[in-house]
N, C-alpha and C positions, 0 to 999 in steps of 0.2 A: 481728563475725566473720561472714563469708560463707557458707554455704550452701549445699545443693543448691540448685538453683532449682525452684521449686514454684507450682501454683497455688492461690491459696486464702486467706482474709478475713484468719484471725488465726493466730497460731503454733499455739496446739492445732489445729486444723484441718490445718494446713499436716505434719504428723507422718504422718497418713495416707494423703495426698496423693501421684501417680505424681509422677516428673520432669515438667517442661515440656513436654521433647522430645516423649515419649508423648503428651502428653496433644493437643496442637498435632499431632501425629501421624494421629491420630486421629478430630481435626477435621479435617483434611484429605482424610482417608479416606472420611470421610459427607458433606464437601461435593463431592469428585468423582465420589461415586454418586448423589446428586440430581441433580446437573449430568447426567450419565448419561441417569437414567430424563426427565428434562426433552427430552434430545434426542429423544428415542423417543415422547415422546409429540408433540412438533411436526412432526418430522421421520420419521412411520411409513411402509410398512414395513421398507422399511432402513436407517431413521435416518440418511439422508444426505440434504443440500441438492440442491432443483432450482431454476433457475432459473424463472418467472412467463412465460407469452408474453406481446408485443407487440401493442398494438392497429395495425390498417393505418397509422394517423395517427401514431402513434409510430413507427414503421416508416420512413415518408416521412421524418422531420424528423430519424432517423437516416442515413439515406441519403440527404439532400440531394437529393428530389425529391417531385410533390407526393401527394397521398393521390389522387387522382382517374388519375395515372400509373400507381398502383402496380393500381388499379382494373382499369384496359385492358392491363396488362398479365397479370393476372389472367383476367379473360374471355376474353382473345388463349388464354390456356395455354401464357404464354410466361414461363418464368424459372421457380424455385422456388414451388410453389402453397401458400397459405396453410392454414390449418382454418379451416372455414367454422361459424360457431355461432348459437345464436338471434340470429334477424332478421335473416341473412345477414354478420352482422359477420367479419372474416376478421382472423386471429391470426396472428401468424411467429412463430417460437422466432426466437434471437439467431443461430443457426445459417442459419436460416433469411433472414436478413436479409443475413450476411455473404456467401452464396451470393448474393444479388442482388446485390450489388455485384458479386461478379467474375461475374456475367454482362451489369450492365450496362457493365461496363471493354471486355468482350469485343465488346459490341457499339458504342463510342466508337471501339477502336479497327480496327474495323473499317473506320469510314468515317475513319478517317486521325487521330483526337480524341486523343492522346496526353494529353494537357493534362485532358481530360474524363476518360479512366480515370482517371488517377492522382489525381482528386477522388474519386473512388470508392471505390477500393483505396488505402489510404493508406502498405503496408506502404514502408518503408526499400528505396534503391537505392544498395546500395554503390560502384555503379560509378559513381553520379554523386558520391559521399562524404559519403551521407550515415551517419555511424555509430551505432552503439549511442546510444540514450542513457539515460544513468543515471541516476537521481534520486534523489538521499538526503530524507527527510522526517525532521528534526532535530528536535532542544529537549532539554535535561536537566534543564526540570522537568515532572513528571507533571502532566498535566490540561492541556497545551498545544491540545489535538485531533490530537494527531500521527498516531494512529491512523487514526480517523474521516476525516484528510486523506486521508491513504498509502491507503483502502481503494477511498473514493470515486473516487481519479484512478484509479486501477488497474480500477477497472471501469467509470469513461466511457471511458478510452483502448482500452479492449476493446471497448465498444458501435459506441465510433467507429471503430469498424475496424482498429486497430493490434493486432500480435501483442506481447503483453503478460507480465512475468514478474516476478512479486509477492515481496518475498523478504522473509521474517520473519527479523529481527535481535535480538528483543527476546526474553532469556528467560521473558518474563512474556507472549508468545505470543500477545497480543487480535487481532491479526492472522489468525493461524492459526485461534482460534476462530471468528470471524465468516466464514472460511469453510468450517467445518463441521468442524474437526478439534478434540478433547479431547485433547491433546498428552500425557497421563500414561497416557493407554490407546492411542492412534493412531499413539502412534510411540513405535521401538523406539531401540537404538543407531544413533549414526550419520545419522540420518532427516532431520536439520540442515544448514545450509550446513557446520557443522562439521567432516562427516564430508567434507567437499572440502577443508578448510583448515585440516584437523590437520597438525600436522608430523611423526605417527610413520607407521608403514608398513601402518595401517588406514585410511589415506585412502581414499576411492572417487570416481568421477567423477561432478563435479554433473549431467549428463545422469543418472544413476540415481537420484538425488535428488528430482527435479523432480516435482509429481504435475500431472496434470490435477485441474480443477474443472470444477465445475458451467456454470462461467460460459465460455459460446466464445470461444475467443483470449486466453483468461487462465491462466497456468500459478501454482502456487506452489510454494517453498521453504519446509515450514513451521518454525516454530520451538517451543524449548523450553526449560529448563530445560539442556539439554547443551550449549547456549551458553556461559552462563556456563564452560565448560572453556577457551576460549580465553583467557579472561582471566587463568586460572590457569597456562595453558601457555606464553604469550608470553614471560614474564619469564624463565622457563628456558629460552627457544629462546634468547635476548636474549643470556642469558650466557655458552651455550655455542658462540654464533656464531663460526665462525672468521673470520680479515680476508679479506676478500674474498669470503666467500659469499652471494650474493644470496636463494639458493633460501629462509634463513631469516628474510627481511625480514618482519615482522607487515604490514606498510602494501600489500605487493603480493599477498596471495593472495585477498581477496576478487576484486581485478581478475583474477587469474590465471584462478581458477573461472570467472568470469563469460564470459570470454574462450573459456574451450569451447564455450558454446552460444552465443556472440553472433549466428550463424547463422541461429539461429532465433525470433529477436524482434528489435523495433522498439527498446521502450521498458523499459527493469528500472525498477521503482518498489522501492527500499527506506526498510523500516520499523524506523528506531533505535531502539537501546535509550534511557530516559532516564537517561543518563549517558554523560559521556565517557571511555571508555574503550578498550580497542584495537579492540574493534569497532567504536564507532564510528568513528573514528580508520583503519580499514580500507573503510569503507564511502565517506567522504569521500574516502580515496586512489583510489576505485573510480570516484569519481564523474565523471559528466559536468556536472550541474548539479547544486544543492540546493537544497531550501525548509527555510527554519524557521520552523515555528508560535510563533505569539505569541497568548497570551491578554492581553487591554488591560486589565490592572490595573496597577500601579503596582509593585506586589511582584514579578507576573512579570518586565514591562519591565527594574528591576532584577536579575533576577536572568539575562536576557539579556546584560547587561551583562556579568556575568563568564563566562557560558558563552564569547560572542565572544572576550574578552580570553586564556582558558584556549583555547579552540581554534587561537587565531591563533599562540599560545606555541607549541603541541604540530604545529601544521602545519610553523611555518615551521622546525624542529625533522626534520620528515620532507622536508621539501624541502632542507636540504642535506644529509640523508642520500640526495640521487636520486631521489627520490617528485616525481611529475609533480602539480600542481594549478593546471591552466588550464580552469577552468568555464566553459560554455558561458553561464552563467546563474546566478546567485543573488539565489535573492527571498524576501521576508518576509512572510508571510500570517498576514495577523490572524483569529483563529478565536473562535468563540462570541460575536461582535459582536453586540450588543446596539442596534439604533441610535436606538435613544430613551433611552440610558442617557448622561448630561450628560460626567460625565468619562471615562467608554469613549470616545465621541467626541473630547474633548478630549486622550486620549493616543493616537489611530490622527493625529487632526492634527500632534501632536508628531513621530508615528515619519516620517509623511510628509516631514516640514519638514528631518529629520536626513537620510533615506535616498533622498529621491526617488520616482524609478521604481522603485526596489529594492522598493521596498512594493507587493504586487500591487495594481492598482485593486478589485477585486472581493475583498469579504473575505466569510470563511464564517460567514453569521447561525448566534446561537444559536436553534435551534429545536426543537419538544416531539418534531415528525415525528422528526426524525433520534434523536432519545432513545428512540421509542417503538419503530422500525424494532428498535431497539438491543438492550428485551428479549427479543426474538423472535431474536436474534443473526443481525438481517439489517439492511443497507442502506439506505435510502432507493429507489435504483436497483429493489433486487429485489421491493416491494412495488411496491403500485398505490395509485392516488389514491383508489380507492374504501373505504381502510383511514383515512382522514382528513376531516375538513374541507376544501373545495375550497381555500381561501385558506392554509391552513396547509401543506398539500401544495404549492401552486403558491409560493408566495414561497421554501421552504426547495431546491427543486429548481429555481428561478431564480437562488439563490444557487450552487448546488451546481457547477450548467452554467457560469455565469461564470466561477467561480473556476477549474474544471477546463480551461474554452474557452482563458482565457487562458494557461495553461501549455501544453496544446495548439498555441498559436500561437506559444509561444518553441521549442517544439523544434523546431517545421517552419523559424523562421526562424535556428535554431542547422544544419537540413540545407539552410538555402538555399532553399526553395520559398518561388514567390511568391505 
């Protein structure tokens, strides 16, 4: 006979014992006030994230010109000046960087360089078509790197000069975290893409939504826990949809929302939940392109297997319900490569052999840097080299750059630039 549920070794024990619920309650309560005082003491004194400045030389290799340019233009007192620090070294904030650039657009295209600004400035030209582009960062199983992908593109595509807009999908929120929000204290109702993509008459517009970060040219949507309501609410929009009403399709409101701001960014990076579900499912009808992480063990691979098979089910399902899915791009990035690991290697050769091109060239080494960035709930990006071993820092942000480069280079050749 069954039970309250309880915690606890043996039945006497278990007599005196709260509910689960409580007690799981509880723990939850003291682990998001550690988590709390942890912020505040990395993060003082307004416990909120700042971005690290830029050495000169990082600077130039962002801007696609050389450190000795950036020098003469510097002592000229010409463009955005840097801070000058011991031994004369000079610093840009990211802001500071992206101001170079559209100063030196302004001066390419002064002498006629159209061609040279827009290496510069990389933002989207509608009027040449080039559009939004969307990115879903997939997998529904945990421990893919889906996260760690989705955060990393989203702030090289911001360093490199795209105007960027990050959106947390996943009610489990690592996203949101790692850019400096505690989603059970940081946000109230509504604070969600949800609160754009509800179906009752508390919807609000994702422009009010949206926050700035730390990071220049990077916006987010964060997430939480109030996610999870669309998954609850779909099935009752579903059933009380009348024929012919589009307004309550689940597959077109992620697009819809996005579709408000698309004005003002390049590139949406979202970060799915792991599962397929109507968000997801909403995120992919949203999409322009998608990646899916694959971790190279034999179990994930497998278990790729029926994610494909169950998406392809549920897509082609929303395509002859009228749901548009013509990607610009879809590709497979292997994450936590190991490359001295015999059969890691021997199933990134497999996926190749099956998929082609579809398999990004560059996959994402597993490395300690990026784990260690991680407890500090920062990036690789926002740290500096001087927090590592030179070799352990440079190989994992050699991987980092490829793998982000090469996506960077499908979208420019999804808007046509050559």
């Amino acid at each position: 006979m069954m039970g309250q549920p309880s915690i606890g070794a043996n039945s006497e024990e278990n007599v005196h014992l709260r509910p689960a619920d409580e007690t799981i309650a509880e723990d939850a309560q003291a682990l998001s006030a550690q988590l709390q005082a942890m912020r505040e003491r990395l993060f003082p004194p307004t416990a909120q994230k700042s971005l690290r400045s830029f050495t000169s030389g990082e600077a130039a290799r962002l801007i696609g010109v050389s450190d000795g340019y950036l020098r003469q233009l510097s002592l000229a007192g010409e463009g955005p000046q840097p801070d000058v620090g011991a031994g004369g070294r000079r610093y840009y904030s990211l802001s500071d960087i992206d101001a170079l650039r559209h100063f030196l657009a302004e001066q390419a295209r002064a002498k006629g360089n159209d061609g040279k600004a827009r290496s510069y400035v990389k933002w989207r030209d509608p009027a040449r078509g080039e559009h939004l582009q969307v990115i879903s960062v997939t997998n529904f199983k945990g421990g893919s790197g889906k996260t760690t992908s989705s955060v990393h593109l989203a702030q090289y595509l911001a360093m490199t000069g795209h105007r960027v807009l990050a959106v947390d999908l996943d009610p489990q929120a690592s996203l949101s975290a790692l850019f400096g929000y505690q989603p059970e204290l940081d946000l109230e109702g509504n604070d969600t893409i949800y609160g754009a993509i509800r179906y009752d008459g508390d919807a609000r517009p994702l422009k009010d939504i949206i926050r700035k970060t730390y990071f220049h040219g990077l916006d987010l949507v964060p997430g939480n826990l109030e996610l999870q309501e669309f998954e609850h609410a779909t099935p009752r929009a579903l059933a009380e949809r009348r024929s012919g009403d589009t307004h309550s399709l689940f597959f077109t409101r992620v697009q819809a929302a996005l579709a408000t701001v698309a004005d003002d960014y390049d590139v949406v990076v979202i970060d799915c939940p792991p599962q397929l579900g109507y968000l997801t499912l909403s995120a992919l009808c949203a999409s322009t392109s998608v990646v899916v992480t694959v971790h190279p063990q034999m179990l994930d691979v497998a278990s790729m297997s029926q994610f494909l098979f169950m998406t392809s089910d549920l897509l082609s399902v929303v395509r002859e319900a009228g749901g548009q899915l013509n990607f610009d791009f879809l590709r497979y990035l292997v994450t936590r490569f190991e490359p001295h690991d015999g059969p890691q290697t021997q199933i990134v050769g497999f996926l190749r052999s099956l998929f082609g091109n579809r398999v990004l060239t560059a996959p994402m080494l597993k490395s300690t840097a990026i784990s260690d960035a991680g407890l500090t709930k920062q990036t690789l990006y926002e740290v500096g080299r001087e927090n590592f071993s030179r070799g352990t820092y440079d190989r994992a942000m050699e991987s980092l750059d490829s793998v982000n480069g090469e996506i960077e280079a499908l979208i420019h050749a999804a808007w046509r630039r050559t």
